[in-house]
N, C-alpha and C positions, 0 to 999 in steps of 0.2 A: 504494500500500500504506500502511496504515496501522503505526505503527514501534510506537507504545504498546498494545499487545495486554493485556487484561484477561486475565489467568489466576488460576487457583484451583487449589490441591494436591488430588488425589486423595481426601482425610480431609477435607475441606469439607463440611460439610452442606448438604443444599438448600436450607436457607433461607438460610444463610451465601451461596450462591451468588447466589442469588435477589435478596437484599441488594444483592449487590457489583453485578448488573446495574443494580438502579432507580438504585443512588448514583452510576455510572460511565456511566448514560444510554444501556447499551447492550442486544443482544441474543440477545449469546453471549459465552461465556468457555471460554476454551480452557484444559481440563483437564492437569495437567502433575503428574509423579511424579520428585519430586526437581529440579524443571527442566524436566526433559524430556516435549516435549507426547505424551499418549497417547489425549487423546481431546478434543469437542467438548458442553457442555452448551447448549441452546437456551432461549431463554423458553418456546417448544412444547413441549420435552424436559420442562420446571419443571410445566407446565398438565398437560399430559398424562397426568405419572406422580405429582402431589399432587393435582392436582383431579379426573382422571379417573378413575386405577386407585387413589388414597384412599393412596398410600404414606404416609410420615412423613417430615414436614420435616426431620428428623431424619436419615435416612437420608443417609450420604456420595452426595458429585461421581460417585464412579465405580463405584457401581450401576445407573446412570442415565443417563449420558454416552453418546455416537452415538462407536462404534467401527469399524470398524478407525479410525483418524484418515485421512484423505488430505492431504496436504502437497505444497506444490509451493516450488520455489527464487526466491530472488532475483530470480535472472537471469530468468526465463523471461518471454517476450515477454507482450502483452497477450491476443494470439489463444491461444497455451500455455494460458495461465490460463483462460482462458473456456471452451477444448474440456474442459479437465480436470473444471471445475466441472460444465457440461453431463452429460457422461460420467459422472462421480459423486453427481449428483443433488443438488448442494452449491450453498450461496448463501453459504457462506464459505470460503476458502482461505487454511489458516494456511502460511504462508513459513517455513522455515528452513532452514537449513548444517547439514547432518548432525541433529547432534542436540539443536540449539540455535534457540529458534523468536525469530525476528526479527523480525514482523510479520504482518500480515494483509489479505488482498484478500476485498472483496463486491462482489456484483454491482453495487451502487450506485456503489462505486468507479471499477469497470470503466467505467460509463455517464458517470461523471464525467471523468475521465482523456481519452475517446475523444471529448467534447460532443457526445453522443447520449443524450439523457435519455430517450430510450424503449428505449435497450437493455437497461435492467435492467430493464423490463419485458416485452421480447424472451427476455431469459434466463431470467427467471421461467419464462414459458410454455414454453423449452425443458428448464427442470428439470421441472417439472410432468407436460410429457409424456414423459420419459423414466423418472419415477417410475411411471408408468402408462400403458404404451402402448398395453394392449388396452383400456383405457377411452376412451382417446383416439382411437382406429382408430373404434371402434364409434360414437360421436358423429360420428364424421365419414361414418360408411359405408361404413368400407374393413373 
């Protein structure tokens, strides 16, 4: 896990956000209201909804941010983490103790930790297909 987690307040602009990724060399920031994380903005999430659907830079974190948040604990093993992520179609898992976010796990992590550099791109493929599984059936010919 990673313990320094890039967050941004709720009232953050997208480009404020946007910003804070290029300067912090990262690819998400995890949205937080008073502290507390509530949700997840992506560089996809930044592309998507300033380049694609034309919003304004201008516009706050948290018109735009991937909600419900899915959080997982400290403690939880490296397999926890990976099923969760899977299961919620996530390529990041913010950590925290109640209501206080500690950290953050990626799949890149996960592949690091385990010295299996293809399993973050094993988990890719299994978020991928459980983002889409009747496209993925259908390619297969099931």
């Amino acid at each position: 896990m990673t313990h320094a987690v890039v967050s941004a307040e709720t009232s953050e602009t997208l480009a404020g956000v946007g910003a804070l990724m290029r300067d912090r060399g990262v690819g998400s920031v995890v949205i937080v209201d008073g502290g507390r994380p509530v949700g997840v903005l992506t560089d996809r999430d930044l592309a998507l909804a300033v380049v694609a659907d034309g919003v304004e830079a201008s516009d706050p974190a948290r018109a735009h941010m991937s909600r419900p948040l899915v959080t997982g604990q400290t403690e939880m093993d490296i397999e926890e983490a990976a099923a969760l992520m899977v299961e919620n179609r996530i390529r990041r898992l913010p950590l925290g103790d109640g209501e206080q976010l500690l950290g953050i796990v990626t799949i890149d992590d996960l592949a690091v930790r385990v010295g299996d550099p293809s399993l973050a791109q094993r988990m890719t493929a299994e978020v991928a297909r459980a983002a889409l599984p009747g496209f993925y059936f259908r390619q297969r010919g099931g």
